[in-house]
N, C-alpha and C positions, 0 to 999 in steps of 0.2 A: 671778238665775241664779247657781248657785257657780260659781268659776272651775272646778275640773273641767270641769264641761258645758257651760261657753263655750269651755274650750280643743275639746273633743271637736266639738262644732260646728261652731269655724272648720276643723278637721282635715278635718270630713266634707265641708264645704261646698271646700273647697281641693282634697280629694284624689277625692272619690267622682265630681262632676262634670266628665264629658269635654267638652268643648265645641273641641278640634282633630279634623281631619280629614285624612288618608293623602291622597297623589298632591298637596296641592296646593304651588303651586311656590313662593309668598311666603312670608315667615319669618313673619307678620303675623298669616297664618293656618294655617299648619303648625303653631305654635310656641303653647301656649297663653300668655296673658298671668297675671301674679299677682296671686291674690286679696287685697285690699287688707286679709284678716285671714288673712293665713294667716303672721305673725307666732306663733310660740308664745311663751312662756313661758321666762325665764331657768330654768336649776337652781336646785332651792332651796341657799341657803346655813347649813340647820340642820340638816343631816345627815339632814332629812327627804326620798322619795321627791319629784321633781319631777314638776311635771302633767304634763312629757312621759314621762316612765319610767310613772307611774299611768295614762296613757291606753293609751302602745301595749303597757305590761305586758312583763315578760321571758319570755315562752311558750317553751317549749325546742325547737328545731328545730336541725336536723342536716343539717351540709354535706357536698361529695362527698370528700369524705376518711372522713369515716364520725366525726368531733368535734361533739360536742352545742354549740349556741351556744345562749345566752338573745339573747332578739331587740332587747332593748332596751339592756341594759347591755356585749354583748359588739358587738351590730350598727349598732346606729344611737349611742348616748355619745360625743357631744364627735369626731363623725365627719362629713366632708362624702359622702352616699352617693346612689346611682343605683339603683333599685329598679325589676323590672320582674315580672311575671309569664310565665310561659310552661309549656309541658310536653315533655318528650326526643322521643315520639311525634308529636306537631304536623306536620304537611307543611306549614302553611300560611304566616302572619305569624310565627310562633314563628322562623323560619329567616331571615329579612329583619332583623328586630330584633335575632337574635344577632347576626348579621355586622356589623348599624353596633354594639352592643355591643364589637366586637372592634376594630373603627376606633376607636370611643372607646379602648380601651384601649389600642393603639396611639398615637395621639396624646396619651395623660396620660402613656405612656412610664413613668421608674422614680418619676413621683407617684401610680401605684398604690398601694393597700396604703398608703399615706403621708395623701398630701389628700385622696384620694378613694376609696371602695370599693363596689365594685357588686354587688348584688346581686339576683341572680335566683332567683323563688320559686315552681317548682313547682305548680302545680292540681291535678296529675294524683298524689297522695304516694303509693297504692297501688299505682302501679307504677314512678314514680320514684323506685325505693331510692339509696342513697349510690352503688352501685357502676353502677346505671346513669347519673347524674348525672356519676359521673366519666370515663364513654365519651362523652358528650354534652359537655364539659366541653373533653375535649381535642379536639373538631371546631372548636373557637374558640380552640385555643389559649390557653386561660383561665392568667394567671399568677397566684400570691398577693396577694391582695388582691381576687380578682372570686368570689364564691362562691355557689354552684349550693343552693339549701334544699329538704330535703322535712321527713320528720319524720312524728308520729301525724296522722291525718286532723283528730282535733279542732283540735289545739292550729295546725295549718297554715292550719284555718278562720279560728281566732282571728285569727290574725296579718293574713291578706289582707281580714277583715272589718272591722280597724282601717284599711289602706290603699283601704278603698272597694274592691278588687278582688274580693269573693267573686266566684261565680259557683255555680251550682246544675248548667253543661254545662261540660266542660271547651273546649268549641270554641267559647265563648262570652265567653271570656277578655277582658278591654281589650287595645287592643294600645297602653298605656300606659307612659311610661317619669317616674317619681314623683325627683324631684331637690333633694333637700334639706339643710342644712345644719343639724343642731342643734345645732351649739354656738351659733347665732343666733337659727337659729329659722324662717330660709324655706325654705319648698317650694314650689316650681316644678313645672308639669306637663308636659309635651311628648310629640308623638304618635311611639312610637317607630318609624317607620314613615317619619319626617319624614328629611329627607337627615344624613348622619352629621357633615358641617360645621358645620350649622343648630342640628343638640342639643349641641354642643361649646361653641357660645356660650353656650346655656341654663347649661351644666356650667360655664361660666368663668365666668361672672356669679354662681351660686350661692355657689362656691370664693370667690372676692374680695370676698365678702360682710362686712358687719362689723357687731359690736354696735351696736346703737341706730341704725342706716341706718332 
C-alpha cells in the first residue's frame, strides 16, 4: 500500500469512527481513546507537498470575516487545532458544543490564536454565508484564533469528507469534536457534548504533545 493510502486510512480509521457517547459521566468513556495509528506523517523536508497537506488538500473555504483560507496550508500547518462541525440554525447539540467550545476558549485564555485554533465547519454552506457566521460568531464571543468556515458546497464537502464528518442531512451531523496536532502528527477524538473540563484535558495532552512520543 503507498504511503498516501496508509496515511489516508489511518486518518479515516482515527477520525470517521465514533465510538464516545454524550451524558456519560467517566472521562473513560466520554472521552475517546487514541488510535494507536493515528500518528501521521512528519512534513516532507524536499520542498515536496507532505502526506498530510496531499491528503487533507488546501480546498478554499471562507471564514466569518468574509477571508478565503486554504484548509490545509492556512488551517491546520504546523498548528495545534480543535475542529468541530455544526450549523448557525441548529436548535439542537450545535448550542451545547458551542458553549463548552467557548469554555474552551476561555480557559486557553490569550494561547488562542497562538497554541491552539478552533475551528468550526459549517454543514449547512447555503445558508451559512460569512455574515451569518459572524452573528453566530459573536453569540460565543468568538476571539481571533476560533474561526466559523462555510465556503462553495463542493469544496466544504471536500474538507468534512477528509474529517469523516460528511453527512447527506444536515441534522445528522457528529457531535464530534477532532483534536489535533500536526506539527506531530496526533489526532484525538472527543464527544463534544462531553463536560468542557474533560476535553480540556484531551486539548492539553494534544498541546504537550512532542515529536516521536
Amino acid at each position: 500500500m503507498s504511503m498516501k493510502r496508509t496515511f489516508a486510512a489511518s486518518i479515516l480509521i482515527t477520525l470517521a469512527s465514533l465510538v464516545v457517547h454524550a451524558g456519560l459521566s467517566s472521562a473513560k468513556t466520554t472521552l475517546s481513546v487514541q488510535d494507536p495509528q493515528s500518528k501521521t506523517s512528519a512534513p516532507s523536508q524536499s520542498g515536496e507537498p507532505s502526506t498530510a497537506q496531499k491528503y487533507f488538500t488546501d480546498t478554499e473555504l471562507i471564514n466569518q470575516d468574509g477571508r478565503k483560507m486554504r484548509f490545509y496550508s492556512d488551517l491546520l500547518h504546523n498548528k495545534v487545532v480543535i475542529i468541530n462541525p455544526f450549523f448557525a440554525t441548529c436548535q439542537g447539540s450545535c448550542l451545547p458544543m458551542s458553549r463548552n467550545m467557548e469554555k474552551i476558549q476561555e480557559a486557553l485564555g490569550d494561547r488562542l490564536g497562538k497554541d491552539v485554533h478552533i475551528i468550526s465547519i459549517t454543514v449547512d454552506p447555503m445558508m451559512d454565508t460569512p455574515a451569518a457566521l459572524k452573528t453566530y460568531s459573536a453569540r460565543f464571543h468568538a476571539k481571533p484564533g476560533w474561526y466559523f468556515l462555510t465556503g462553495e458546497q463542493e469544496n466544504v464537502n471536500t474538507v468534512l469528507k477528509k474529517l469523516g464528518q460528511y453527512v447527506e442531512d444536515k441534522q445528522n451531523h457528529l457531535n464530534l469534536f477532532i483534536i489535533g496536532n500536526e506539527r506531530t502528527g496526533l489526532w484525538k477524538k472527543a464527544s463534544g457534548l462531553a463536560k468542557s473540563e474533560e476535553l480540556m484535558k484531551v486539548v492539553e495532552s494534544v498541546i504537550s504533545d512532542k515529536p516521536g512520543n
